[in-house]
C-alpha positions as a Python dict, from the first residue, in 0.01 Angstrom:
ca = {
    (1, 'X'): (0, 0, 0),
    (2, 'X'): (129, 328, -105),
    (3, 'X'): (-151, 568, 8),
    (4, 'X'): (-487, 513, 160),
    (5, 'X'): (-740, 821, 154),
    (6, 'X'): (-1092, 874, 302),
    (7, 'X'): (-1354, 1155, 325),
    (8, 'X'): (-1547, 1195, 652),
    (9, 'X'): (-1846, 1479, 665),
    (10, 'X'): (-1772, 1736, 906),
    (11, 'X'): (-2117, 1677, 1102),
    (12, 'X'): (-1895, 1375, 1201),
    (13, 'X'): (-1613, 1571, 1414),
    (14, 'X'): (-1571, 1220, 1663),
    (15, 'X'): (-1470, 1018, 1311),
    (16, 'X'): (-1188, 1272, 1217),
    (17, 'X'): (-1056, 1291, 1583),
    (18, 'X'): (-1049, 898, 1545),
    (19, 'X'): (-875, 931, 1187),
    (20, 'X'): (-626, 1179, 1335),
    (21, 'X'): (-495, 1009, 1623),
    (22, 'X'): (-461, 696, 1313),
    (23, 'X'): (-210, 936, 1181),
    (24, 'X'): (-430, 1011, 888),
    (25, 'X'): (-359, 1389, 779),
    (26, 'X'): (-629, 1602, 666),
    (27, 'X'): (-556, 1698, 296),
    (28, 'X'): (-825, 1942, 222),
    (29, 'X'): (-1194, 2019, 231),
    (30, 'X'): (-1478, 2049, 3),
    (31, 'X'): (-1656, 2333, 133),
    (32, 'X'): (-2095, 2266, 175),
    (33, 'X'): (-2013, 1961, -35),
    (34, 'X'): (-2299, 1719, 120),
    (35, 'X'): (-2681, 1820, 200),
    (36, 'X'): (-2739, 1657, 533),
    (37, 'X'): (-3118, 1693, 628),
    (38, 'X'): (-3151, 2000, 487),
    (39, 'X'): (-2804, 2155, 593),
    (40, 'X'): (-2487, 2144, 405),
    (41, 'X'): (-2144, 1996, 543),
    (42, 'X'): (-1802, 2001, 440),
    (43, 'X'): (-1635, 1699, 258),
    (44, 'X'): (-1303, 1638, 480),
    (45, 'X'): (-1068, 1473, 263),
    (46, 'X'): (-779, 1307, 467),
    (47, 'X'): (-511, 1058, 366),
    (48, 'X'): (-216, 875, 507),
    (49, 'X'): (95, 744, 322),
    (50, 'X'): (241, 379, 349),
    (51, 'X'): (547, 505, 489),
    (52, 'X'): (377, 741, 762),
    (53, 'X'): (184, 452, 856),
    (54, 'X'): (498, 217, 904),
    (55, 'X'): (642, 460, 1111),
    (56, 'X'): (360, 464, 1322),
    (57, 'X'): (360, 143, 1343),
    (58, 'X'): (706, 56, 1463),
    (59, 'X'): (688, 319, 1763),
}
């Protein structure tokens, strides 16, 4: 595995704390990108490289 990326809505904050401490990185944001029961939310794109997670792993 080289990379592995994932989007997570931000009406989901407790996901991309969880993603975070993973070591996942967030790489950008799609601004009102998702309507949510009638309110938009941003599209959180985040990503974490094969390397990164390696490292992680061996601490």
């Amino acid at each position: 595995m080289h990379r592995l990326e994932l989007d997570v809505f931000s009406f989901n904050p407790r996901a991309e704390k969880a993603y975070l401490r993973a070591g996942f990185k967030r790489e950008g944001v799609l601004r009102d990108a998702v309507l949510d029961r009638g309110q938009y939310a941003d599209d959180i794109i985040m990503a974490i490289l094969g390397d990164d997670w390696l490292k992680l792993k061996e601490s």
